[in-house]
LOTILUM-161487 format. One record per residue (C-alpha): residue number from 1; y, x, z. Coordinates in Angstrom, 1 decimal, m for minus. Each point is the difference from the previous one (the first is absolute). Last residue first. Example, Ala and Ser with C-alpha at 12.3 -4.5 7.8 and 13.67 -1.06 7.14 Angstrom:
2
BADREN   nr       v       u       w
BADREN    2    m1.1    13.7     7.1
BADREN    1    m3.4    m1.4     0.7
***
This chain:
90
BADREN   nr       v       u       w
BADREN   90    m0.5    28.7    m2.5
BADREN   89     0.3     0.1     3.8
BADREN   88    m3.4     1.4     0.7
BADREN   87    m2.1    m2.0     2.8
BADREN   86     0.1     0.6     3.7
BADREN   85     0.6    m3.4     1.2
BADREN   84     3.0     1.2     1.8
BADREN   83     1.1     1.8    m2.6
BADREN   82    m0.5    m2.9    m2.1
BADREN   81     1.6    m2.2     1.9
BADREN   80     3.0     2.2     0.2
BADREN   79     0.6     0.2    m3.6
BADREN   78     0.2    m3.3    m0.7
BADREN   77     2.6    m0.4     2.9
BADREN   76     1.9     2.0    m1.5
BADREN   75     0.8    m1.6    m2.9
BADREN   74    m0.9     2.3    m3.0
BADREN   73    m2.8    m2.2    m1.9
BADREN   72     2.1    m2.8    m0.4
BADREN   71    m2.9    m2.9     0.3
BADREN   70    m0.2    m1.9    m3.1
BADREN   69    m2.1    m2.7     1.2
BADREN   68    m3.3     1.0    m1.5
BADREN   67     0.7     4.0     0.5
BADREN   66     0.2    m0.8     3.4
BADREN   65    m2.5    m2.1     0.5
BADREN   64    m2.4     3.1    m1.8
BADREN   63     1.2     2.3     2.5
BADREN   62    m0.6    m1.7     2.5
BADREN   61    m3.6    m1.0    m0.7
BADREN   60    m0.8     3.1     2.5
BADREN   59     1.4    m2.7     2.7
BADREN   58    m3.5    m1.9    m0.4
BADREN   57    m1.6     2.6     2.4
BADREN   56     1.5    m1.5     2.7
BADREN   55     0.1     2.7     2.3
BADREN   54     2.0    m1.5     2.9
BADREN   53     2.4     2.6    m0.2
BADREN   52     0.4    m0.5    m3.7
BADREN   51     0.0    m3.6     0.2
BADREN   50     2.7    m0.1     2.7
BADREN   49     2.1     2.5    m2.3
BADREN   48    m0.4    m2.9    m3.1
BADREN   47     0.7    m2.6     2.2
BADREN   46     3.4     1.3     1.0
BADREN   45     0.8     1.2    m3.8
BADREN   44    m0.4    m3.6    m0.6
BADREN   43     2.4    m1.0     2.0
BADREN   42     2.5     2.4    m0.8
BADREN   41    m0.7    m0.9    m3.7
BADREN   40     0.5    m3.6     0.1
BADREN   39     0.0     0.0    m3.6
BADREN   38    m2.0    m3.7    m0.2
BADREN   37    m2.9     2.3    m1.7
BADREN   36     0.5     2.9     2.7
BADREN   35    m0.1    m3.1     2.9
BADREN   34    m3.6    m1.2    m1.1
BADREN   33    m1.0     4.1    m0.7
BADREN   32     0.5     0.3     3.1
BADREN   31    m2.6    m2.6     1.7
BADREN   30    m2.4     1.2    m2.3
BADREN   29     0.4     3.4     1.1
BADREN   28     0.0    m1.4     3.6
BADREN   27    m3.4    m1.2     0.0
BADREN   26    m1.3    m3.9     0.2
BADREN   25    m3.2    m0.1     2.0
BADREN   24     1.3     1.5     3.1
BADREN   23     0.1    m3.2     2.2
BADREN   22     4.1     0.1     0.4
BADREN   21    m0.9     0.8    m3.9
BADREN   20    m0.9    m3.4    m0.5
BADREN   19     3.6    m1.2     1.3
BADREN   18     1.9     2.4    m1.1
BADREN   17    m1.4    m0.9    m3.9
BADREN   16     0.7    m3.3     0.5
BADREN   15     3.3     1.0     1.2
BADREN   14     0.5     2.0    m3.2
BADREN   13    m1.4    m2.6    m2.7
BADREN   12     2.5    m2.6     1.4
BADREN   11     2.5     2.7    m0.8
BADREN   10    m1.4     0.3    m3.7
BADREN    9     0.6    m3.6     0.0
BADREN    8     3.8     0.2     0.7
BADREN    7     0.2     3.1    m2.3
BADREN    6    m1.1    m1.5    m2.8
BADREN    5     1.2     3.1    m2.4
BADREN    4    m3.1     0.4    m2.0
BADREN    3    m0.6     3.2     1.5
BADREN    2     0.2    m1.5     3.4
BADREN    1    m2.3    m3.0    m0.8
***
């Protein structure tokens, strides 16, 4: 819904999403990539560092999210969650 710019319904998504994962079924990648596609970015980022330090292993689709929405490369943040996931930059 996010990348389709129904951002009303891709917040319904969210909470459902909160509410599953209060039971750790949903992960926080997935949770993420909800508020990346509405372009809440800080948000995203967020979910995106809990899913690292929760080892998610679906966070190493990042990449591939970010290239799908168009992701500038050089923010910082970018960088950063790869560092901290330990993965080359480029």
């Amino acid at each position: 819904y996010g990348l389709i710019g129904d951002k009303v319904k891709a917040m319904e998504i969210i909470e459902q999403m909160k509410k599953i994962d209060a039971a750790d079924i949903a992960g926080n990648y997935s949770i993420g990539r909800v508020y990346g596609a509405i372009g809440e970015w800080d948000t995203a980022f967020k979910y995106f560092d809990k899913a690292v330090e929760n080892r998610d292993h679906q966070i190493l689709w990042v990449r591939i999210f970010f290239r799908d929405v168009q992701m500038d490369m050089k923010d910082p943040r970018v960088l950063r969650l790869f560092e901290k996931m330990g993965q080359p930059y480029l």
